[in-house]
N, C-alpha and C positions, 0 to 999 in steps of 0.2 A: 350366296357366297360360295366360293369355291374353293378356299382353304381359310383359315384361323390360326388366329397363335396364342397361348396359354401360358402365361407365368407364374410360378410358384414360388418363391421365396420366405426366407425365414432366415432362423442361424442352427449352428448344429444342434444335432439332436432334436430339434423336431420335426425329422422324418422327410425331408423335403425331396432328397433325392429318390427315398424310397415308393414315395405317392406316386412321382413325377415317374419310373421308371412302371410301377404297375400301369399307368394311365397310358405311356407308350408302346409298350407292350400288347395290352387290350385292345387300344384301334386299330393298332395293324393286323391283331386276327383277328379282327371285325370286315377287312378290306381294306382300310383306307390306306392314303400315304402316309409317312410319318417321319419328320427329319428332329433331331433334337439338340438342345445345347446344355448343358450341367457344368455346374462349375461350384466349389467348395472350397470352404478356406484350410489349412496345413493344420489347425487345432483339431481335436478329434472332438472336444466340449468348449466352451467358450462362447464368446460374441460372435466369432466368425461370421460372414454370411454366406447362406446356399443360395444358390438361385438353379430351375429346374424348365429350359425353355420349349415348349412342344408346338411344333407345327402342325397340325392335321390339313390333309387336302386330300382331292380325289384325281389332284397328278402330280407328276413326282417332283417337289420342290429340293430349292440347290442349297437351302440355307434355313438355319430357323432363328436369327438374329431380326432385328426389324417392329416397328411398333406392334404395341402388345390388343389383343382383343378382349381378353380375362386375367386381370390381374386378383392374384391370392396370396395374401400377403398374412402369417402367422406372427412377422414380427412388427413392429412400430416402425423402423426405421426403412425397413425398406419398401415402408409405404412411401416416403416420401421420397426415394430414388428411384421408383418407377413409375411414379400417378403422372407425369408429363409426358411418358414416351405412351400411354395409353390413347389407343383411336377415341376419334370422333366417337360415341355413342358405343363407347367401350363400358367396361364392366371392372369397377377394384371392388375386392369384395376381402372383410377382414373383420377378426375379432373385437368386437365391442364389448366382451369382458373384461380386456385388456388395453384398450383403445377407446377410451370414454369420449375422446373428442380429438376431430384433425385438426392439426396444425398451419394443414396447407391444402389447400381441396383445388381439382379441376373443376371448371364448370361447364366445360364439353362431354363427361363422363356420367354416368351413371352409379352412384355409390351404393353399396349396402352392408350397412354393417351388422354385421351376425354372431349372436351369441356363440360361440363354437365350441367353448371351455364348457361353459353350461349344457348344451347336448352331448359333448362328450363324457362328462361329468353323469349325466342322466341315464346313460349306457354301459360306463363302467369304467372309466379310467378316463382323464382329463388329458395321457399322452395320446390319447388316439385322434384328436383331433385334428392333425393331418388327413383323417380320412372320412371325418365328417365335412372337412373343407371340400375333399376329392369328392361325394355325395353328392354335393352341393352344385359344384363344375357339373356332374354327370344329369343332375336334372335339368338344370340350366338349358342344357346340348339334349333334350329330350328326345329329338329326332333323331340322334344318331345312334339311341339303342345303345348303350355300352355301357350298363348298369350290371346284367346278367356276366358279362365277361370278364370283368373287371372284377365280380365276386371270383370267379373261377380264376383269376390271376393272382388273387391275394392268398387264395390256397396255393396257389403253385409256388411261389413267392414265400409264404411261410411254414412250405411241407415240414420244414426240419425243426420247426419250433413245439410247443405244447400248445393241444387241440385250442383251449381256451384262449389264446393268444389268435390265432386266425379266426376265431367265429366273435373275439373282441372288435377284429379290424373287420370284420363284415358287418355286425349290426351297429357298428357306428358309421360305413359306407354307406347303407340303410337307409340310418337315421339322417342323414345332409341329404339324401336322394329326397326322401319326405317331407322334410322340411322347407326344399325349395320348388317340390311339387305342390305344395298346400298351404304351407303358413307363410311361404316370403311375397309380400305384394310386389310383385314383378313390376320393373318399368322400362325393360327392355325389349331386345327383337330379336334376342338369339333363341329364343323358344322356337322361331321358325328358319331358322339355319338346317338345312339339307344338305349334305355331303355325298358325292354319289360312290359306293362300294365300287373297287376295279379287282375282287378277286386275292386267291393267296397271296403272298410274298413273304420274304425273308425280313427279318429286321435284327440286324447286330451293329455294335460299334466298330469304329475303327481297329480300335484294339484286337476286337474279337476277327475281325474281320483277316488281319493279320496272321493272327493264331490257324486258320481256318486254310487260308492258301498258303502256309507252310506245309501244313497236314495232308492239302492235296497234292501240293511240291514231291513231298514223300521226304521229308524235314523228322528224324526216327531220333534225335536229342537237341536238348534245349538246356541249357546253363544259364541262372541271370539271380540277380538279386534284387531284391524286393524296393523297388524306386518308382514313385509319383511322376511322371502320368501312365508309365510302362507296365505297371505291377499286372495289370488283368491281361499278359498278352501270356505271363507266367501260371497265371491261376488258371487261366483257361487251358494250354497246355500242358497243365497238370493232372487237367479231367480228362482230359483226351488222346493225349499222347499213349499213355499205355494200354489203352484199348485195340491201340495197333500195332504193339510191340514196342513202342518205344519210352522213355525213360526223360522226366525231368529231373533235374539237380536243384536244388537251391545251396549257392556258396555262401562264403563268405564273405565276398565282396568284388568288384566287380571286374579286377584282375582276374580273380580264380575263375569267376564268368567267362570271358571269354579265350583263357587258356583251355579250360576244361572241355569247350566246343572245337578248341584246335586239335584238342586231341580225338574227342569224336571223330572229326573230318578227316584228320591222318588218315583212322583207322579204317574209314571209308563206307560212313555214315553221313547221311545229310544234316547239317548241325547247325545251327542259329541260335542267337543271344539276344536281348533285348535292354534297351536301358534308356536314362535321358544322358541329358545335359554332363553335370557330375560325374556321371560312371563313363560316359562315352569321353569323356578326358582321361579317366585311368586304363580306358582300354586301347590308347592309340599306340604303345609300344607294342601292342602283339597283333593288334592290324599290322603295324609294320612286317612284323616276323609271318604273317598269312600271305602279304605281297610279296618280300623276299621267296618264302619257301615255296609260294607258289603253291598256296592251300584252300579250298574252295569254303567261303564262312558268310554268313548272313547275321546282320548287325542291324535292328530296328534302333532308333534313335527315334524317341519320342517327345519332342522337346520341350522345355517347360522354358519358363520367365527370368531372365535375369541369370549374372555369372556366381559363382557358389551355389548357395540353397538355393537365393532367389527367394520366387516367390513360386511355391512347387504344383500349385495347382491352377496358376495362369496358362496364358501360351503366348510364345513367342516363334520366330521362325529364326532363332540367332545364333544356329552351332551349322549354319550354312558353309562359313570357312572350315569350322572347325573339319568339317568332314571332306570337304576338298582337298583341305593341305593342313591338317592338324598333324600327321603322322610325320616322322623326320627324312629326311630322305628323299629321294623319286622314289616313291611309293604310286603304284598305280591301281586304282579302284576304281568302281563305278558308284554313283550316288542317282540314287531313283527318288523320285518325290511324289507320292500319288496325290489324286485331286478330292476323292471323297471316297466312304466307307467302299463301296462297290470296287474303287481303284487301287484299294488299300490289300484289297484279294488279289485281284491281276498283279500289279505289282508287286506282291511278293513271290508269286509264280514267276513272273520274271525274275526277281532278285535270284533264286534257288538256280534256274535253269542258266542264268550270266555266272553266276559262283563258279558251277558244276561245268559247265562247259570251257571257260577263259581262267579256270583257278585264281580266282580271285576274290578277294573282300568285296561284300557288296551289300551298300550302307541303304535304307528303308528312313527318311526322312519326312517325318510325320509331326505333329505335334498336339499339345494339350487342349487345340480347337477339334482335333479331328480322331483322336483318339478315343475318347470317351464318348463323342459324336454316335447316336443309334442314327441307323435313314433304313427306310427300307428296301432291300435289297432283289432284284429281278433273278429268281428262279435261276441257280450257278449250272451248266451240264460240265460237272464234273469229270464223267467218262472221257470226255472227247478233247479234255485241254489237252495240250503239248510239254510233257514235261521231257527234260534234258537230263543227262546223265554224263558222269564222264568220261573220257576217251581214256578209253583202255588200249595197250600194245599188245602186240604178238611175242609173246613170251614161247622163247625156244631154249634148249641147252645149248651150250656153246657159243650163245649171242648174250654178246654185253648190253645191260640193259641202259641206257641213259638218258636218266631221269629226268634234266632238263635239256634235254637234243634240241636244237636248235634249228627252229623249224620255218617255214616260209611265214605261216599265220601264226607262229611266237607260241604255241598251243604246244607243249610236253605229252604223251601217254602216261598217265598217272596207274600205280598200281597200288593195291592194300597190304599192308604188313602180311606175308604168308603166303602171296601169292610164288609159288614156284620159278626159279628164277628173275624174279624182279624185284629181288632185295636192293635195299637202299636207305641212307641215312638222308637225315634232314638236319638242318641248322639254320641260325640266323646271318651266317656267313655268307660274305661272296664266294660263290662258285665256279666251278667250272660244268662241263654239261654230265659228266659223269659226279657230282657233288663232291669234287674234291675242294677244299677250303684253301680260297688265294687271295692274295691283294694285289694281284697283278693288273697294270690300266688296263689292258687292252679287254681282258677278260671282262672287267667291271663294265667296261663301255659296251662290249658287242653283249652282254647280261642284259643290262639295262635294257640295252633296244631292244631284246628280245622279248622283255617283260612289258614293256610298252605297245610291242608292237601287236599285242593279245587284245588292247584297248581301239587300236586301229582295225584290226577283225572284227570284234566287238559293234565297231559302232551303225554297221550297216542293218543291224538288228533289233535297233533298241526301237522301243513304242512312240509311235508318231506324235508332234507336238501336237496337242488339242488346239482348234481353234475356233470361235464366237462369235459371230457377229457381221459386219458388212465386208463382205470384200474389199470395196470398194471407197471407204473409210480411209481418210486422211490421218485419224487419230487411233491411234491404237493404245492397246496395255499388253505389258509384258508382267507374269506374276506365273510362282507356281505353289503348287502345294494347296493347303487349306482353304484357301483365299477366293478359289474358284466361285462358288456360290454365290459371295454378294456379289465379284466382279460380274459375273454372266447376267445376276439380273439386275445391277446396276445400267447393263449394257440397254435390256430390253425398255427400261424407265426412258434411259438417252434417245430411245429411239421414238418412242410416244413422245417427247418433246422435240423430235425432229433433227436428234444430233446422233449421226451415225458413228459410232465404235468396233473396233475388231479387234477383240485379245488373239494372246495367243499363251499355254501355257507345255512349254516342254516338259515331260516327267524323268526324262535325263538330263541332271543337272552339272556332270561330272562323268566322262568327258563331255562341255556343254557342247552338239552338233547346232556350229555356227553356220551352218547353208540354212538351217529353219528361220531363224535371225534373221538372215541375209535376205531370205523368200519374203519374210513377214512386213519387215522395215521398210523393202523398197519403193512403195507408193504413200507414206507412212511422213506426215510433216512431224508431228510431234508423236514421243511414244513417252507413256509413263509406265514407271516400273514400281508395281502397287509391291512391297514387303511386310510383314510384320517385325521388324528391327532398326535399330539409330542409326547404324554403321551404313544402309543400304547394300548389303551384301552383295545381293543380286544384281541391281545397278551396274557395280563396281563391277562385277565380274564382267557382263555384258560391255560394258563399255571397254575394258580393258580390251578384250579380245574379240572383238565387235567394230570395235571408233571405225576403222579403214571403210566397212562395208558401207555403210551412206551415210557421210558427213555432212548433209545435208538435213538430217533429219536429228529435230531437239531429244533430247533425253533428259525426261522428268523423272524425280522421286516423288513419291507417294507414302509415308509412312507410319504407323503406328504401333508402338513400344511400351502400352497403358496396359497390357493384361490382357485384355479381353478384343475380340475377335473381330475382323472390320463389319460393317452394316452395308448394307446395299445403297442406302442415303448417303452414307457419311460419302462413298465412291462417286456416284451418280453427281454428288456439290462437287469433288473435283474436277470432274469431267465438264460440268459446265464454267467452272473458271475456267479451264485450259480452250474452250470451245470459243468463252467470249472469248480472253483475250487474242486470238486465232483468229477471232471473225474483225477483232477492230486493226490486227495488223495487216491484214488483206484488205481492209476499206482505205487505210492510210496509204498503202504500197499505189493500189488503186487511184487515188486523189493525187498522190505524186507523180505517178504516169499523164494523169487528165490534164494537170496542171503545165505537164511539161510539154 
């Protein structure tokens, strides 16, 4: 085997996210790949359920959704919601203290139920047994060594606790290591599971990932307030920012958020905000007033489930419009969409360098699949990125300074409060180029195109559409953002069953560069557009401003709106209905030619 996957589940509070985060942690400083999924319900105590999904391999996987190889199940119920998606000569493995007898069993599966309450109980506290489960996994995977590491992660993991507390969660790790080294009569074949070590790597989340290429942006203030799935993009730049001079806020809501970054920027500091769904609705009046004033701000949008609360720790991909055209006005911004943890850094490097350069808003469209998402990540050479700054004037006496001149590339010389001679007010008003406040048409009109025409400079710049698959491929997908993983190796599945596909996923979504479209589509009978939303956002967009380019060519939807994140199956089943029905409308077209 060359990679595995590993589920953990339960409900809160027993520990499920936290096993699952030590366990991914430890293989990847063991060497191996590591891509993850976590997901948790809005209660902090309750029914809720966790689930904690880990992929181990020894190359670098796109997704860690997909049938399971170990399932670990603390609670009852979610035995019975994942014992089906378990492989051939897979492994459920659950409390028989608590679980006297199944209700529903595989019989492709290999079961074993294990006292876990009782060993944990035997060591010293019955809540540890999350990690006599994790014990348990760890001898199972005998070959891969990650007993030793995995003690050293649960010290690092609970430095900040009392000593008796982390050498509790070690000799009950121990104790499941023991127990399934000695006393469990094994009847399986992952005892001789080999995963081949490729060497250091990085391993953070999305989130983190974020936090990480603002920092190297050179991003020195961050204002946000504490929202599900976003909060760790805060906490992390609260550890970090002021080790380099720079200063987090936390407001009081998500207005004061991202004024308080307007006014960093003003002052001529690199500044970004963070938020979902919810906040990124109360923030769209002072994007507004960033595109009028012509102020350089970085807006992650990290999107969760559903319109109000929702459901805060799913994901969806549904504030798509919102961030196109949520703001009132011609308001002009850019919307980036990264594809995974690693693009989640690049593209915020870009967000920061398109901000600082085009003075503009520029939104980070991410969500609660890819957010919280660890993968690990290829060795960053920070020294040698391209970071952008912004264009400053030639400030003299005697030369009037104006602030939005009116320029071939739409691009102003921006100065800071106190610079000598390039004093200037700012407002949410229409201007003139010296910021005199008017309602004048003509002013508004040639404004507008000026502020527009920063997006047509702009766009010769932006990161090239990724693309997958055959060239040569009749059948394409259109998809961005999170989505990429199962798309890509849904692709590879279609191709071992002899049905060629070629995505394509642009990571500017806003202004979309429709020549990619146009390039992509043109040998292209059918294109499906995979989303995670009802509405098909991205569809609608593509088509709208897309139809003229080859009208020849179908455009499917593809959609799911359930919470949780597409599979590489679920994809791979639509591509072969789109492929039959394709293959019997070319036999019939065929038979009506022979016939005729």
């Amino acid at each position: 085997m060359k990679d595995l996957i590993i589920k953990i589940s339960g409900i809160s509070g027993q520990g499920i996210i936290s096993s699952g985060d030590i366990l991914s942690y430890a293989t990847a400083r063991k060497g191996y790949y590591v891509t993850t999924y976590r997901t948790f319900p809005s209660e902090i105590r309750g029914d809720g359920k966790c689930y904690y999904t880990l992929r181990i391999s020894e190359e670098r996987t796109l997704t860690a959704t997909g049938n399971t190889d170990i399932l670990v199940c603390l609670d009852e119920d979610t035995i019975y919601e994942g014992i089906d998606n378990v492989k051939k000569d897979g492994i459920l493995l659950y409390d028989s203290d608590t679980v006297k007898e199944l209700k529903k069993t595989n019989e492709n599966i290999i079961v074993y139920p294990i006292p876990l309450t009782t060993i944990a109980k035997d060591v010293g506290s019955e809540r540890s047994r999350n990690m006599v489960a994790l014990g348990i996994v760890v001898g199972l995977l005998k070959n891969l060594h990650l007993e030793e590491q995995i003690q050293k992660d649960i010290e690092l993991r609970y430095k900040n606790k009392q000593k008796e507390i982390i050498e509790l969660n070690q000799k009950s790790l121990k104790a499941g290591y023991e127990y399934a080294s000695t006393t469990l009569r094994r009847k399986d074949f992952y005892n001789k599971v080999e995963i081949t070590t490729t060497g250091k790597k990085l391993i953070m989340s999305g989130n983190e990932a974020i936090g990480l290429g603002a920092l190297a942006a050179g991003c020195r203030f961050f204002s946000g307030y504490p929202i599900t799935p976003a909060t760790e993009i805060m906490e992390w730049l609260a550890k970090e920012l002021p080790k380099f001079g720079g200063k987090m806020v936390q407001c009081e809501d998500e207005i004061a958020a991202i004024n308080y970054a307007l006014g960093a920027t003003y002052s001529g500091v690199k500044a970004m905000t963070a938020t979902s769904g919810p906040g990124f609705s109360l923030m769209q009046e002072a994007i507004g007033l960033a595109s009028m004033a012509e102020l350089p701000v970085v807006i992650a949008d990290v999107q969760r489930c559903g319109p109000s609360t929702g459901v805060p720790t799913k994901t969806e991909q549904s504030d798509l419009f919102a961030a196109m055209y949520g703001t009132h006005g011609d308001c002009p911004k850019i919307v980036l969409a990264p594809m995974n943890v690693a693009d989640c850094f690049y593209q915020t490097v870009n967000a920061f360098n398109f901000a600082e350069q085009y003075q503009v808003p520029v939104i980070i469209l991410s969500d609660a699949s890819l957010g919280p998402r660890r993968e690990c990540v290829d060795l960053i050479d920070i020294d040698n990125l391209k970071i952008e700054n912004r264009i400053k004037p030639q400030l003299n006496e005697g030369i009037e300074y104006n602030r939005y001149e009116d320029t071939p590339t739409g691009i102003s010389p921006i100065t800071n409060p106190g610079d000598a001679y390039g004093e200037h007010v700012i407002t949410g008003l229409e201007h003139t180029e010296t910021n005199a406040p008017t309602p004048a048409a003509d002013i508004h009109r040639k404004m507008t195109e000026k502020r527009f025409r920063k997006l047509e400079t702009a766009a010769g710049r932006f990161s090239k559409a990724k693309t997958y698959g055959s060239e040569d491929a009749t059948i394409g997908i259109i998809s961005w953002g999170s989505t990429s993983g199962a798309v890509f190796e849904a692709i590879d599945k279609a191709k071992e069953k002899g049905i060629e596909v070629q995505a394509l996923y642009p990571r500017t979504l806003y202004p979309l560069p429709t020549d990619w479209v146009k390039s992509f589509i043109t040998n292209k009978d059918i294109v499906i557009v995979v989303e995670a939303n009802y509405n098909a956002q991205f569809k609608s967009t593509i088509v709208e401003r897309c139809a003229h380019i080859n009208k020849g060519t179908e455009v499917l939807e593809f959609l799911k709106y359930d919470g949780t994140p597409f599979t590489p199956d679920e994809i791979l089943e639509e591509i072969e209905k789109v492929a039959a029905v394709k293959k019997a409308k070319t036999e019939l077209q065929t038979n009506k030619h022979t016939h005729f």
